[in-house]
C-alpha positions as CSV (number, residue, x, y, z in Angstrom):
1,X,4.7,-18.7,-11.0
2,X,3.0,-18.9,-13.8
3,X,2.4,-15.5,-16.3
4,X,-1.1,-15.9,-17.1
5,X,-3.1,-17.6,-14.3
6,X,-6.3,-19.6,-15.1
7,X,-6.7,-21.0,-11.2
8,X,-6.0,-21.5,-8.0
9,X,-3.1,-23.8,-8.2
10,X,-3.0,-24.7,-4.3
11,X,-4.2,-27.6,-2.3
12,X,-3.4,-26.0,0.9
13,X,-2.8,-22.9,3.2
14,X,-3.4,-19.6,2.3
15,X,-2.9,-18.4,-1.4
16,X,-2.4,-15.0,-2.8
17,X,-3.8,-13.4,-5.9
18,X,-1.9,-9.9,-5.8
19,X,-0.1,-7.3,-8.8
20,X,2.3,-4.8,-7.5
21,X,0.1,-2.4,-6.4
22,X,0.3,-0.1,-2.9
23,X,-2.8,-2.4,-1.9
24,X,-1.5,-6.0,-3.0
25,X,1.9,-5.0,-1.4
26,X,-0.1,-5.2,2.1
27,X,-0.9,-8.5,1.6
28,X,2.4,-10.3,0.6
29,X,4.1,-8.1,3.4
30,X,1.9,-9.4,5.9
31,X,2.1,-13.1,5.1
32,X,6.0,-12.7,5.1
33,X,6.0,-11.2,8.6
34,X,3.9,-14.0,9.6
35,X,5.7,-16.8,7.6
36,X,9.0,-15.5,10.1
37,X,6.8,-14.9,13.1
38,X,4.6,-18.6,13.2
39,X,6.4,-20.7,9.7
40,X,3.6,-20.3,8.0
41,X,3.7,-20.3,4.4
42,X,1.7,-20.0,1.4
43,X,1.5,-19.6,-2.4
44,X,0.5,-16.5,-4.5
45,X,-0.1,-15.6,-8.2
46,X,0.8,-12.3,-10.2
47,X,-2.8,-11.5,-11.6
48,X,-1.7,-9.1,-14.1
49,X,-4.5,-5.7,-14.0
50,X,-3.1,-4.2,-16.9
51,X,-4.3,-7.7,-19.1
52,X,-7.8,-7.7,-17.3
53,X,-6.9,-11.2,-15.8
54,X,-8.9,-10.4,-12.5
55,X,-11.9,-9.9,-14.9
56,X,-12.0,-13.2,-15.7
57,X,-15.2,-15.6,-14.3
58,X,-12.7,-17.8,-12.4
59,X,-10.8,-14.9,-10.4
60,X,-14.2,-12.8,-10.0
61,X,-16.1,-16.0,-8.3
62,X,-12.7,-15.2,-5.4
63,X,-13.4,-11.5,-5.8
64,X,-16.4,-10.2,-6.8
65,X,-15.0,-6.8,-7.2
66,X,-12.3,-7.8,-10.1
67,X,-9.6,-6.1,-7.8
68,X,-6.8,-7.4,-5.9
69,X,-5.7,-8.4,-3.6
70,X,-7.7,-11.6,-2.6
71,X,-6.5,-14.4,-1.2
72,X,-7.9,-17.9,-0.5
73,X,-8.1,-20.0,2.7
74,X,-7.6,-23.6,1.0
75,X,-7.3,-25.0,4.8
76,X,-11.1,-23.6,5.3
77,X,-12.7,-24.8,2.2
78,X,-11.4,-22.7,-0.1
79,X,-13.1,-19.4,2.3
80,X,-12.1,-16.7,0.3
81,X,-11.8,-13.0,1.2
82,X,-11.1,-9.5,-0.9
83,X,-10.3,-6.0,-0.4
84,X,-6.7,-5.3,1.4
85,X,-8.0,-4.4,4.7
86,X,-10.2,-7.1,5.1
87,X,-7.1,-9.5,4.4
88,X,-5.1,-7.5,7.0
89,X,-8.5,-8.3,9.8
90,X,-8.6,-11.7,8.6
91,X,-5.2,-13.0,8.7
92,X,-4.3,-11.8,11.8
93,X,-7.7,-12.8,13.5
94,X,-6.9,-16.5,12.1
95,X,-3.7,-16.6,12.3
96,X,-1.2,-14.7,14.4
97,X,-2.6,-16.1,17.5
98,X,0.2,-14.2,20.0
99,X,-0.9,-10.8,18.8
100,X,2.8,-10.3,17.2
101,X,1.3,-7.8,14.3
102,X,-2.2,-7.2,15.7
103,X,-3.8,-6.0,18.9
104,X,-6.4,-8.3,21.1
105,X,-9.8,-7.5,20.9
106,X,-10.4,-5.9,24.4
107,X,-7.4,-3.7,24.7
108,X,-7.6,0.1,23.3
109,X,-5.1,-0.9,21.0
110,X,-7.2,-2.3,19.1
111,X,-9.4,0.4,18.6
112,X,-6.6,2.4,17.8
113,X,-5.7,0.3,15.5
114,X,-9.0,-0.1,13.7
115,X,-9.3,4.0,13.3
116,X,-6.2,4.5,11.7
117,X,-7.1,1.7,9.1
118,X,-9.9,2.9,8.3
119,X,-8.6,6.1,8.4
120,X,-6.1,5.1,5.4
121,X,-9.1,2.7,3.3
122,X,-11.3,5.8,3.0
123,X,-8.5,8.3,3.2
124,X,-5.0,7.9,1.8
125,X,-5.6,5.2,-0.5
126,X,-8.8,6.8,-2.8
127,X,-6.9,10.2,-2.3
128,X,-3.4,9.0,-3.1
129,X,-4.6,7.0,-5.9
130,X,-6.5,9.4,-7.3
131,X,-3.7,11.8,-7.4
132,X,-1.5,9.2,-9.2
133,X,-4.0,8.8,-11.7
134,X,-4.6,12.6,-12.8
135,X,-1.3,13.2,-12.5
136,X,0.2,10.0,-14.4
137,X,-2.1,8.3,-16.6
138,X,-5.2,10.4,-17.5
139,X,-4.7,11.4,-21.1
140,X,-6.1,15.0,-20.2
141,X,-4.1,16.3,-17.7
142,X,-6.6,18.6,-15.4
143,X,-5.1,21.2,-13.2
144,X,-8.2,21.2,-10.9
145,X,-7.9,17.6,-10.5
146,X,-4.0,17.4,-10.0
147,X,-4.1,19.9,-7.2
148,X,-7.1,18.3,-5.8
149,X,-6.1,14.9,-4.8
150,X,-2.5,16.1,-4.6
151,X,-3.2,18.5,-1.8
152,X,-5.2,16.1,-0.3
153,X,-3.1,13.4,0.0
154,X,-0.2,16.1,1.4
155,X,-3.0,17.3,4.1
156,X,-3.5,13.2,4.7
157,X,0.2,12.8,5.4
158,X,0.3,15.9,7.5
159,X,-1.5,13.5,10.2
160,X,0.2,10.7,9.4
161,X,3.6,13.0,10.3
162,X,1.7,14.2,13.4
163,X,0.8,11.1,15.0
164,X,4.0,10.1,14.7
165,X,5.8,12.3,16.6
166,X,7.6,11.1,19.0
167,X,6.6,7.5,18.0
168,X,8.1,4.4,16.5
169,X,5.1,3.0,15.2
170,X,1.6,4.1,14.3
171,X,-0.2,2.5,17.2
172,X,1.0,1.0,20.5
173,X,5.0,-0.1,20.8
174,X,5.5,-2.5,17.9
175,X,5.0,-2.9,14.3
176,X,1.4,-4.0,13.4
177,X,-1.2,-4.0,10.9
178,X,-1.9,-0.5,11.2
179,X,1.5,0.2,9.4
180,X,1.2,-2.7,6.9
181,X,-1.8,-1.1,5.6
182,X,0.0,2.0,4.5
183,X,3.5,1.0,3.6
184,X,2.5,0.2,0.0
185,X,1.4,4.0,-0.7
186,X,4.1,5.7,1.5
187,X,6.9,4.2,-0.7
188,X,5.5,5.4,-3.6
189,X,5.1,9.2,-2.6
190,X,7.6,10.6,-4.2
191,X,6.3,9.5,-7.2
192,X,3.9,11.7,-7.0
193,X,6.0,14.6,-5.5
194,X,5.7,14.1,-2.1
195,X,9.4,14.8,-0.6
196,X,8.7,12.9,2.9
197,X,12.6,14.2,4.2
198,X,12.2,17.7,3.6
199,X,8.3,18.3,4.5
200,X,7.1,14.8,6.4
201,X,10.4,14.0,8.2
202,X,8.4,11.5,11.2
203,X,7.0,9.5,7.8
204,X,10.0,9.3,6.4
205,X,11.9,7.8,9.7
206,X,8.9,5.6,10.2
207,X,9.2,4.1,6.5
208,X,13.2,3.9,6.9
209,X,12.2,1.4,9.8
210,X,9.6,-0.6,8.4
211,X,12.0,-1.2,5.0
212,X,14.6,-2.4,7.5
213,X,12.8,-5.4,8.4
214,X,13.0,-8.1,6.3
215,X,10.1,-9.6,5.5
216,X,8.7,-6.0,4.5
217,X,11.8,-6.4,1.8
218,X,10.2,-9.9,1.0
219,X,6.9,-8.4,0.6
220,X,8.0,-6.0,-1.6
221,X,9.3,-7.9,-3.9
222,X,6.1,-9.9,-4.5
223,X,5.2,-10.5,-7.4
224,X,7.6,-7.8,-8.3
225,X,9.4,-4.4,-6.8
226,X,7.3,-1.0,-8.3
227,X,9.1,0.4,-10.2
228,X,7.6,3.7,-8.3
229,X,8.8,2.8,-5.2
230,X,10.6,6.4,-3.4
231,X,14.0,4.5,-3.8
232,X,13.9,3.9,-8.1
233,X,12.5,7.5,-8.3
234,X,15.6,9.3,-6.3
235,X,18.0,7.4,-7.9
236,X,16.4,8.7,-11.6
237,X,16.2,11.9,-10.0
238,X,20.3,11.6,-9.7
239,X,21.0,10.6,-13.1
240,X,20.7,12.9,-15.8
241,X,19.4,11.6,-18.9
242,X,16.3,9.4,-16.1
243,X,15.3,12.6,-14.7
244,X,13.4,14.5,-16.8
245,X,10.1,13.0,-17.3
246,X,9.9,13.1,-13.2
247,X,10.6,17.0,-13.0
248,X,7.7,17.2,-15.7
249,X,5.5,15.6,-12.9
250,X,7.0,17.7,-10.7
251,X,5.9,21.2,-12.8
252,X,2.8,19.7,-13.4
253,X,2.0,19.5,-10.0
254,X,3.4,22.5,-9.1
255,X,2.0,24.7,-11.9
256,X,-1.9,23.0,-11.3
257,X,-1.1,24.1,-7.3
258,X,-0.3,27.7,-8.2
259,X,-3.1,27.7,-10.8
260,X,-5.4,27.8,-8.4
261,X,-3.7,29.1,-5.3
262,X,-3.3,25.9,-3.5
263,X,-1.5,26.6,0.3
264,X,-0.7,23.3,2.3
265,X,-2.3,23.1,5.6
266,X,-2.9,20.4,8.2
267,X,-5.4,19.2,9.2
């Protein structure tokens, strides 16, 4: 694939425009579950954020947001559609026909289904994201901030553990949308110090079975694995001269909680 994209590059099928991002990751994991499930294939991009490529005219006239993921229907006249979730509704409205990673319309399933999506869209992601960003990349690191979004995104996951109790899978008996939608920010938790064995023990199970399966792996992987991801941050955390900048996270995160008296509590 080509570094610097100045296209669409495909004739056919459906084409991805994705970065390695918690949000383009459910996108490429999604079109590899279906590419086993149905053969279908398609063709994706890296549209690199951090050199403003999804700026430019031709990738904003696909998204008009200048954000990925988007993808491209080239088998319906180049029909184009943005925003993570609303690839998830589309692809599996269009095409996984037998319902292998979706729910149909009638059944509560389905409606299941579309609360805990939204539930992540306006929940986990902005939260999780947010936290990332004070914690990470702001020059200005803010204690307010940091325990803000940080102890948001812990009281997120403490539903997440919840409604998993006992269960497999977020929503019926089988691996679905609902749990593509959050796998891209789960494996990057403990980034941001979230130790899912020790305080989120279901989430951690749940993950451990959605990494097994291969096309997730695939997914992953596309256009490239984060260097975030909960594996590459334990095994820095087990080698010496590698874990040092984390456990400055870490203190950060711990001495913004304290600053201002932060207590974890769900819901």
């Amino acid at each position: 694939m080509s570094s610097e994209p100045t296209g669409l590059i495909a004739k056919s099928g459906i084409e991805l425009l994705t970065f390695g991002t918690p949000n383009g990751y459910k996108a490429s994991i999604l079109l590899e579950e279906l590419k086993d499930a149905y053969g279908k294939d398609y063709t994706w991009q890296s549209i690199n954020i951090s050199k403003n490529t999804q700026k430019e005219p031709w990738f904003t006239a696909v998204s008009p947001n200048g954000r990925i993921p988007a993808i491209v229907d080239h088998d319906r006249d180049g029909f184009s559609v943005f925003e993570g979730l609303a690839i998830l509704g589309y692809l599996t409205r269009r095409y996984d026909t037998e319902h292998k990673f979706s729910f149909p319309v009638d059944s509560n399933e389905y409606d299941e289904a579309e609360t805990w999506l939204a539930w992540q869209h306006g929940g986990v992601g902005p939260m999780q994201g947010q936290a990332g960003h004070f914690v990470r990349y702001a020059k200005e690191k803010i204690p307010y901030g940091i325990q803000r979004y940080v102890g948001e995104t812990e009281r997120l996951y403490g539903v997440l553990n919840t409604r998993l109790e006992g269960r497999d899978w977020i929503v019926g008996n089988k691996f679905s949308i609902a749990d593509i939608n959050l796998l891209g920010w789960v494996n990057v938790s403990q980034a941001g110090g979230i130790d899912l064995e020790a305080k989120f023990p279901n989430i951690a199970k749940w993950l451990a079975r959605a990494l097994a399966r291969p096309a997730v792996q695939r997914g992953f992987a596309i256009p490239y694995s984060s260097p975030l991801s909960n594996s590459v941050v334990k095994e820095a955390l087990a080698d010496p001269e590698k874990k040092k900048p984390i456990e400055e996270i870490y203190k950060l995160i711990q001495d913004s909680k304290d600053q201002y008296g932060y207590k974890y509590a769900s819901p």
